[in-house]
C-alpha positions as CSV (number, residue, x, y, z in Angstrom):
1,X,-1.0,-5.3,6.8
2,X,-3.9,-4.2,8.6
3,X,-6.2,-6.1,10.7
4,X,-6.6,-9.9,11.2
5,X,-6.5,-12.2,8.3
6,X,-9.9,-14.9,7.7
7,X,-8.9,-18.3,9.5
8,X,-8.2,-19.9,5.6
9,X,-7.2,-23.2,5.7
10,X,-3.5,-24.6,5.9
11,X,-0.2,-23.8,4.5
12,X,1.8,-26.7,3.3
13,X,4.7,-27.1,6.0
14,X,7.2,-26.5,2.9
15,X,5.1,-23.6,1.1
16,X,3.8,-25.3,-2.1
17,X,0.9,-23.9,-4.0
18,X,-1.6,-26.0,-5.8
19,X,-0.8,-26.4,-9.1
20,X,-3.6,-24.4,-10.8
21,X,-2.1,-21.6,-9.0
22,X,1.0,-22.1,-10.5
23,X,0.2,-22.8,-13.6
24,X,-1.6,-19.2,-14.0
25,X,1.9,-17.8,-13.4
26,X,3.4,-15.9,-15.9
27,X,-0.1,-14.8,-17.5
28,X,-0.3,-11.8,-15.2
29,X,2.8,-9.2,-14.0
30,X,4.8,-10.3,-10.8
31,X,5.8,-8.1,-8.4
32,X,7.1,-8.7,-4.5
33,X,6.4,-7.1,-1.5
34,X,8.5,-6.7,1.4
35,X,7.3,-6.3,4.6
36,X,9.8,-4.4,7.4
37,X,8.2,-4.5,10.6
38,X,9.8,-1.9,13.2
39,X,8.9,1.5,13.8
40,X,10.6,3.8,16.6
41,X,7.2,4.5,18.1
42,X,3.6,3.4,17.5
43,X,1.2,5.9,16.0
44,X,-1.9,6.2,18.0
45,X,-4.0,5.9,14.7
46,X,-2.3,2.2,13.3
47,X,-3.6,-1.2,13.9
48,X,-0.9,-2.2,11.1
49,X,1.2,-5.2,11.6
50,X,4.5,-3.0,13.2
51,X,6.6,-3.8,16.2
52,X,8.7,-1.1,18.8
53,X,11.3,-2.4,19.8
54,X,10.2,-2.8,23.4
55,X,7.4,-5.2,21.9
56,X,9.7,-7.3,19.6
57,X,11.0,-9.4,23.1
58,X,13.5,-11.9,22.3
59,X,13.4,-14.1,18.9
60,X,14.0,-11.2,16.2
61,X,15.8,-8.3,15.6
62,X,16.2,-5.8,13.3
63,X,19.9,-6.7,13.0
64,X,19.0,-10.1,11.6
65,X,16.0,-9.1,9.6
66,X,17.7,-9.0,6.5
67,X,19.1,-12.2,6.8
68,X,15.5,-14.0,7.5
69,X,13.6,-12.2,4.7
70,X,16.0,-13.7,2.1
71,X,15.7,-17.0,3.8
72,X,12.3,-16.3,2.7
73,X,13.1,-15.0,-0.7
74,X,14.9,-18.1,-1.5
75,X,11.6,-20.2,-0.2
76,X,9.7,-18.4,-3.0
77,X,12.2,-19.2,-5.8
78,X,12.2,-23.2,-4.8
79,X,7.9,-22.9,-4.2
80,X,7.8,-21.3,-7.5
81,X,10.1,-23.1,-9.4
82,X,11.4,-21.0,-12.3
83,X,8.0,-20.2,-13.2
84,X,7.6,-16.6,-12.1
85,X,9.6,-13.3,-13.0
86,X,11.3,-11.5,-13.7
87,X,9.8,-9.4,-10.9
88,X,8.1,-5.9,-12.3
89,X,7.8,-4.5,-9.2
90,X,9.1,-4.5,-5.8
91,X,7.5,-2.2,-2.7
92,X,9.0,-2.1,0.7
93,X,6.8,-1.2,3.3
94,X,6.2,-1.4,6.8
95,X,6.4,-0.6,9.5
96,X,9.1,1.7,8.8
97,X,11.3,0.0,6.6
98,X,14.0,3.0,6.7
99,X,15.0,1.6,9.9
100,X,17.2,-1.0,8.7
101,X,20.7,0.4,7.3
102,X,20.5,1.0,3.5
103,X,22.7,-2.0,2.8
104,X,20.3,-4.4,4.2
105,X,17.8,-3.0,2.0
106,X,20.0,-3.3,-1.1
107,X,20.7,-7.0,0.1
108,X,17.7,-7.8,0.3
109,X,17.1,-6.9,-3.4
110,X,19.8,-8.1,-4.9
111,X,18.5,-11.3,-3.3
112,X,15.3,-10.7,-5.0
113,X,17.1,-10.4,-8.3
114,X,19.7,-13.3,-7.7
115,X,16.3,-15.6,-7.2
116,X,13.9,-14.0,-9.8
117,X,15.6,-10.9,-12.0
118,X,14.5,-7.8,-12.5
119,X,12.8,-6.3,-15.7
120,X,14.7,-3.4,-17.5
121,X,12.8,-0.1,-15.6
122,X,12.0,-2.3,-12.3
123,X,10.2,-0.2,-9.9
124,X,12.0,-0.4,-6.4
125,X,9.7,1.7,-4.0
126,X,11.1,2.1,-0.3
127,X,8.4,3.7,1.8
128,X,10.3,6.3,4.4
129,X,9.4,8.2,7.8
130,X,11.1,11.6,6.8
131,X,13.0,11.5,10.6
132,X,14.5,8.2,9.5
133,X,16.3,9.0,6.4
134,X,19.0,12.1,5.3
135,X,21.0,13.2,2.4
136,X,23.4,10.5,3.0
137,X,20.9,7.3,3.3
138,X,19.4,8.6,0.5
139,X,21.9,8.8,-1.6
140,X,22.6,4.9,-0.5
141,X,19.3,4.0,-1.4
142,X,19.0,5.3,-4.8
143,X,22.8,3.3,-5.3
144,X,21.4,0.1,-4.2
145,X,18.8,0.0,-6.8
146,X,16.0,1.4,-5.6
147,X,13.6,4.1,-7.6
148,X,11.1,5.8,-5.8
149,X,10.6,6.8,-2.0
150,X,7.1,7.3,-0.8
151,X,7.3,9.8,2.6
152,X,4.8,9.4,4.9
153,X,4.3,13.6,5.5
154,X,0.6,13.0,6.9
155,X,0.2,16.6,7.6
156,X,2.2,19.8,7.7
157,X,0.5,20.9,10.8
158,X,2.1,20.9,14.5
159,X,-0.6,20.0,15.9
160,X,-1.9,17.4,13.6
161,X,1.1,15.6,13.6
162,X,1.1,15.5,17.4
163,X,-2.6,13.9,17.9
164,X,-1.5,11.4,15.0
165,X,1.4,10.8,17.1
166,X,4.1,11.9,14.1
167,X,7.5,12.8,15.4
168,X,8.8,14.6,12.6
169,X,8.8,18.1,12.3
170,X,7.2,20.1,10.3
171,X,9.7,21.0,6.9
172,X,11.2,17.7,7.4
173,X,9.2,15.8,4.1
174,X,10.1,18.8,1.9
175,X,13.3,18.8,2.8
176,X,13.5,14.7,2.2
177,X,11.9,15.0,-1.1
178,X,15.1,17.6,-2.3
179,X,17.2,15.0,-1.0
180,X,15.6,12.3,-3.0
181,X,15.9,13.9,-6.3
182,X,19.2,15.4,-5.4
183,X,20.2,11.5,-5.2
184,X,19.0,11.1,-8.5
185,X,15.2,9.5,-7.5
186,X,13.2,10.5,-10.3
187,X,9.6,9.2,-8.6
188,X,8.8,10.6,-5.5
189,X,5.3,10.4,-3.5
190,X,4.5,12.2,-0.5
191,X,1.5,10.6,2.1
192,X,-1.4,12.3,3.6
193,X,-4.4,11.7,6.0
194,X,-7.2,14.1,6.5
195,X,-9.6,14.1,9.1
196,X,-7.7,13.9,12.3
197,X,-9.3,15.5,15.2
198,X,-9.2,18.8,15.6
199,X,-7.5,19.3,11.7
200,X,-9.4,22.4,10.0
201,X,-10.3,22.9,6.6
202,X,-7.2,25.9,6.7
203,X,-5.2,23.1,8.1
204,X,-5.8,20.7,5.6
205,X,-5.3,23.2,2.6
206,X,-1.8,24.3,4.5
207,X,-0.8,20.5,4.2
208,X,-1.9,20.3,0.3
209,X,-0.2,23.5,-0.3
210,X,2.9,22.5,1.2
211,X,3.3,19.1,-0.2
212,X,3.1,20.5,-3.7
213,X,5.4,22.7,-3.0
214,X,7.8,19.9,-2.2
215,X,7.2,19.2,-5.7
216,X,6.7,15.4,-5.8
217,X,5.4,13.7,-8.4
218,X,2.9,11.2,-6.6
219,X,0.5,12.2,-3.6
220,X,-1.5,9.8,-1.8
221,X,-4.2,11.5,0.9
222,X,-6.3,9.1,3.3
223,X,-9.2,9.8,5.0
224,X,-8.5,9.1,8.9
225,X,-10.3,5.7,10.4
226,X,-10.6,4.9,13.3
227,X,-9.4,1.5,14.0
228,X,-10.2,-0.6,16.8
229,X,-7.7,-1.1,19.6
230,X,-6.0,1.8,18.2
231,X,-4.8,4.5,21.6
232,X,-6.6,6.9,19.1
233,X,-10.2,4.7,19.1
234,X,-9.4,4.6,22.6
235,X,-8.9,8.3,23.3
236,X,-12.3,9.2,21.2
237,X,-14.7,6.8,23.2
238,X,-13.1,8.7,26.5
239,X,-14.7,11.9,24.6
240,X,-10.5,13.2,24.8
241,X,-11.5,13.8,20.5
242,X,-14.7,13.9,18.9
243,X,-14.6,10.9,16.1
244,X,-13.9,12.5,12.3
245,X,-17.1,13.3,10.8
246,X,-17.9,11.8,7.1
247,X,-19.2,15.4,6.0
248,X,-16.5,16.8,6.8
249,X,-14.5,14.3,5.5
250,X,-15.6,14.1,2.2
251,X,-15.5,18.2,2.3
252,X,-11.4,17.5,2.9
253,X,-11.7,15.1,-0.4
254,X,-13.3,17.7,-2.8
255,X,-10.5,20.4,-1.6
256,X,-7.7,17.6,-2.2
257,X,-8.9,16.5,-5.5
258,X,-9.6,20.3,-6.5
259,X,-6.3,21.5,-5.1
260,X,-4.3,18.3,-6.8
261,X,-5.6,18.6,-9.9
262,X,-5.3,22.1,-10.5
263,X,-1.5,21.8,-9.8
264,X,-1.2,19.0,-12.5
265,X,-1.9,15.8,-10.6
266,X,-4.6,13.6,-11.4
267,X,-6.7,11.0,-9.8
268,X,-5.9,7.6,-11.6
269,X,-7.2,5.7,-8.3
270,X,-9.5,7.4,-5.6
271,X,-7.2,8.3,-3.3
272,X,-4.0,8.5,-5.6
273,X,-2.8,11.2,-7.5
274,X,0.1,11.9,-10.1
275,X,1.9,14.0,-12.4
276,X,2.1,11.1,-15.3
277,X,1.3,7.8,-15.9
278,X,4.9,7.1,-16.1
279,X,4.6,8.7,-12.0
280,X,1.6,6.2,-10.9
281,X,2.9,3.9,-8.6
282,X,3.3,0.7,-10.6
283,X,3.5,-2.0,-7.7
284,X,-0.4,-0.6,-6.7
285,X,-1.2,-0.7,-10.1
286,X,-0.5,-4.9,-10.0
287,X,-2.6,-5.4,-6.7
288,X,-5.7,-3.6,-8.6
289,X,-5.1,-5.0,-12.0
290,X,-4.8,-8.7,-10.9
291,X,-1.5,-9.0,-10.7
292,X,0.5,-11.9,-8.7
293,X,3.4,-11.0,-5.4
294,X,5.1,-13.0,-3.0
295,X,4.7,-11.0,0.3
296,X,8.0,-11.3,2.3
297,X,7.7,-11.1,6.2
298,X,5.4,-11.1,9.4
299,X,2.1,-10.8,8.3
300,X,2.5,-10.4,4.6
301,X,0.1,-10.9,2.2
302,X,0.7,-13.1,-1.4
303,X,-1.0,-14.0,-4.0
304,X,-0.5,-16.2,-7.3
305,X,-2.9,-17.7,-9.7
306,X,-6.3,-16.8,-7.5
307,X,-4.8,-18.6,-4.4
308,X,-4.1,-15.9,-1.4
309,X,-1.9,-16.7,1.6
310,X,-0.6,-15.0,4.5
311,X,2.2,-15.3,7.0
312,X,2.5,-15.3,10.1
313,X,2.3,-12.6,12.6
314,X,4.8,-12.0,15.3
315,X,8.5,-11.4,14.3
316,X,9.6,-14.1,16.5
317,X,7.5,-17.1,14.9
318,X,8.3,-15.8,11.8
319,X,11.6,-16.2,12.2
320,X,11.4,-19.7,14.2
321,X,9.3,-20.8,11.5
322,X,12.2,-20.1,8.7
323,X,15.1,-21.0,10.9
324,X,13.4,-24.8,10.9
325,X,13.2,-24.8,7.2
326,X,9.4,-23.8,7.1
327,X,7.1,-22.0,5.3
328,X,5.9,-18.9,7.2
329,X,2.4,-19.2,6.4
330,X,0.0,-19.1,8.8
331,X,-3.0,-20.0,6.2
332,X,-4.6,-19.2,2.8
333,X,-7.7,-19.4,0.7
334,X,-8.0,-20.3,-2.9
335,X,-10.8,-18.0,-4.8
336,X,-13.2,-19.5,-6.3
337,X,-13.6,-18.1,-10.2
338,X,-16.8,-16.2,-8.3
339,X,-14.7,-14.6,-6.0
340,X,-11.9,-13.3,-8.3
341,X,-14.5,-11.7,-10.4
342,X,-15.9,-9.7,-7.8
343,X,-12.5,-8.5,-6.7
344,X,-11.7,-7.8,-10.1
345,X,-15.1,-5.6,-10.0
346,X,-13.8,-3.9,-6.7
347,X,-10.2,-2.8,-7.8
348,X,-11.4,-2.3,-11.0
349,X,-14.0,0.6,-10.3
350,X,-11.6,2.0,-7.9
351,X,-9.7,3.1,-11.2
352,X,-10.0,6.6,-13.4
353,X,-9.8,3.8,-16.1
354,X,-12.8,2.2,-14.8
355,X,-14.2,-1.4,-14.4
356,X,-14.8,-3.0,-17.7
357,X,-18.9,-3.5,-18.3
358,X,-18.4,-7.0,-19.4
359,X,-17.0,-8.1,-16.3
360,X,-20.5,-7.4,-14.5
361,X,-23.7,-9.6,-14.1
362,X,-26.7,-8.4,-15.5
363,X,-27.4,-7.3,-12.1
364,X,-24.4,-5.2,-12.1
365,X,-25.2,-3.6,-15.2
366,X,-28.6,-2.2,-13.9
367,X,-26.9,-1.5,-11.0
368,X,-24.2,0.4,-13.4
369,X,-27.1,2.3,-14.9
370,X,-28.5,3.5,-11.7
371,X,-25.3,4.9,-10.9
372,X,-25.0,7.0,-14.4
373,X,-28.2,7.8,-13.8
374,X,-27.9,9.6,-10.5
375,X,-24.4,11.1,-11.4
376,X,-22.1,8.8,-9.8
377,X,-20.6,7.3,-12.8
378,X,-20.2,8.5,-16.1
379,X,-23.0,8.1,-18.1
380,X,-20.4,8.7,-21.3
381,X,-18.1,5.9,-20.2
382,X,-21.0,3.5,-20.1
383,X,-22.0,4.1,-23.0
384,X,-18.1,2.8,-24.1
385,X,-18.2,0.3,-22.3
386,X,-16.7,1.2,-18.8
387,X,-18.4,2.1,-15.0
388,X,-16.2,5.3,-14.4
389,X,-17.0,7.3,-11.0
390,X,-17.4,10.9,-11.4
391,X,-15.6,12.9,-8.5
392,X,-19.4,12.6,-6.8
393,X,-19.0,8.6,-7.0
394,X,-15.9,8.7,-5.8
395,X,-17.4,9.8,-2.1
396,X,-19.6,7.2,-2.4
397,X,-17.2,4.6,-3.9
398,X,-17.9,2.1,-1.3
399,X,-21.5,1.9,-1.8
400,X,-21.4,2.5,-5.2
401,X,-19.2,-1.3,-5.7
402,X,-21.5,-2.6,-3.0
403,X,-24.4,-2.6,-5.5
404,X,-22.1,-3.5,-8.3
405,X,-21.0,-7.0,-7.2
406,X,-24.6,-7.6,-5.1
C-alpha cells in the first residue's frame, strides 16, 4: 500500500472489531488480500510498502513469510468468528509476490480456504514481475488454485523500462502471458504506466500495440506520479527528468482508451480495461462496490462493516507482533454513515456503470447537472438515474467527484 496511513485510533491487542462492524458481515461480498512484501530491486518510481532484501535486516524473511501470513489468516477466522465467507475473492499483491516459491503461495490459500472456504469460481489473482516467473512456476501456480496473473509490463520500450527502473526485458510479458494460458489461466491482465520521462507518444502506442498483441484479456494503464521520496521525485527536482506533463498525459489516455477499445477492450473503471465482464478483475470490483477484506501482511489495508484498519509496517514488527499472539494492527478508523457515503460516491463514479443519483445530496445533484451540462457526464445517464463520465470526464475524474461529494 502506498503512502502513510491517518494516525486512527487503536487496535485491540487481540484484533477484535466492534460489533456493528461485524454484524454488517455477510451483507456485502468478502474477499482477502494478501500482501507479499519483497521485490529484487526497488523501482525508482514506488513509495509502495516493499522491502529489498538488503532493507529487510534481521526479524523476517521471505523463507518464513508464508508461515506468518497464515498465523495471520487464522487471527482473522477467530476475529471474525464464523461470520464471514466464503471468500469471493482473493488478490496477491505486493511487492512482488512471485518471489516466494509457488508452494508458499498455494499454502497460503489453502489456509485461506481451511479458515473461510472458497465460493465455486473463486477468483485467485497473483500479481507477477514477468523476470520472476517461467513456464514451470506457472504451471505451479495455476495447480495450486490460483486463476488469473496480472504482469506488471509497464512499457515495451528499452528505455522506458530503464528510467522506471524495470529489469525485464523487453518480449519477456508476451512471452509470460503464452505461458499463462499455456498453464491453463484463462484471465490474464497485463500493467501499464504512461508518462515516464522521456516516453513519446510513438513509444506509448509501441507499448499498447504490443500488449494487445500478447492477447490478454485485462489491461490496466497508469498515468506516472511522482511520489515523494521516490529516487525518481528525487532525480526530477535535480532537473536529471523534466516532471510528466498533465497535457501530455491526458494525450497518452485518449490514445490508450482509443487504441483499447478498438481492439475489443472496454473501460469498466477509468484506468481498467477488458475483453468481458466475465474478464474485469473481480477482487477491484469489491473494493469499489463496498465490499469487505481482511488485508494479510505489513501494511495491509482491511475493512469490514464501515470500520477500516491497517497493519503494521515493517516486516520485522509484523512478525514480532504475530509471533506474541497479537494482532498486527497498527490502528483504524470507524466511518461514520457520512463518510461511507462519500466513498461510496468516489468509487462509484469511477465506474462505466456509474454512481447511482440517489446516493447524492441535493448539492451533488446540481453538481451532477453541471457536469452533463459541460460534457463530462452523460447527460443520457442522468436522465436514468446515474452520473456516468464521458471519456472527457474521465480526464477530469478527480475534479469531477470533488464537486460531487462537496
Amino acid at each position: 500500500m502506498a503512502g502513510q496511513p491517518p494516525p486512527g485510533e487503536a487496535v485491540p491487542a487481540d484484533g477484535s472489531l466492534p460489533e456493528t462492524a461485524l454484524g454488517r458481515l455477510g451483507s456485502a461480498p468478502f474477499g482477502v488480500y494478501v500482501h507479499v512484501p519483497f521485490c529484487l530491486t526497488r523501482c525508482g518510481y514506488c513509495d509502495f510498502n516493499t522491502y529489498t532484501a538488503t532493507e529487510l535486516g534481521s526479524g523476517a524473511s521471505r523463507e518464513s513469510y508464508a508461515a506468518l501470513a497464515i498465523d495471520e489468516i487464522r487471527l482473522a477466522a477467530k476475529v471474525l468468528a464464523g461470520r464471514a465467507g466464503p471468500v469471493q475473492t482473493v488478490f496477491f499483491g505486493g511487492g512482488t509476490p512471485t518471489l516466494l516459491p509457488p508452494g508458499d503461495l498455494a499454502a497460503i490459500l489453502s489456509a485461506i480456504d481451511s479458515e473461510f472456504g472458497l465460493t465455486a469460481g473463486v477468483e485467485v489473482t497473483a500479481e507477477a514481475n514477468p523476470e520472476t516467473v517461467d513456464e514451470r512456476s506457472l504451471a505451479q501456480l495455476r495447480a495450486g488454485g490460483f486463476t488469473r496473473i496480472s504482469l506488471g509490463m509497464q512499457s515495451a520500450v528499452p528505455h522506458v523500462l530503464a528510467v522506471l527502473d524495470r529489469v525485464h526485458q523487453p518480449g519477456r510479458p508476451e512471452q509470460c502471458v503464452a505461458w499463462a494460458r499455456a498453464a491453463g489461466f484463462s484471465q490474464v491482465s497485463l500493467d501499464l504506466i504512461y508518462g515516464t520521462p522521456g516516453e513519446s507518444d510513438a513509444d506509448w502506442q509501441t507499448s499498447l500495440d504490443q500488449a494487445l498483441a500478447a492477447g490478454p484479456d485485462h489491461i490496466s494503464a497508469y498515468s506516472l506520479i511522482v511520489e515523494e521520496g521516490t529516487r525518481l521525485a528525487a532525480r526530477i527536482r535535480r532537473g536529471e527528468l523534466p516532471m510528466p506533463d498533465d497535457d501530455v498525459l491526458a494525450d497518452r489516455y485518449l490514445m490508450a482508451d482509443a487504441r483499447l477499445g478498438a481492439a475489443g477492450l472496454s473501460w469498466y473503471e477509468v484506468s481498467n480495461w477488458a475483453s468481458s465482464a466475465q474478464s474485469e478483475c473481480k477482487h477491484n470490483r469489491l473494493y469499489w462496490t463496498g465490499g469487505d477484506w481482511w488485508g494479510i501482511g505489513p501494511g495491509a489495508h482491511s475493512h469490514v462493516g464501515g470500520t477500516r484498519w491497517w497493519n503494521v509496517r515493517h516486516p520485522a514488527a509484523y512478525a514480532q507482533r504475530l509471533s506474541a499472539g497479537l494482532s498486527p494492527g497498527q490502528a483504524r478508523e470507524v466511518l461514520t454513515d457520512a463518510e461511507r457515503a462519500t466513498e461510496r460516491i468516489m468509487l462509484a463514479t469511477r465506474l462505466a456503470s456509474g454512481c447511482p443519483v440517489r446516493e447524492l445530496s441535493p448539492a451533488g445533484l446540481v453538481a451532477a447537472r453541471r457536469a452533463a451540462a459541460v460534457g463530462l457526464a452523460s447527460q443520457q445517464a442522468l436522465d436514468q438515474g446515474s452520473v456516468r463520465l464521458t471519456r472527457k470526464g474521465r480526464l477530469l475524474a478527480d475534479a469531477v467527484i470533488r464537486d460531487l461529494t462537496d
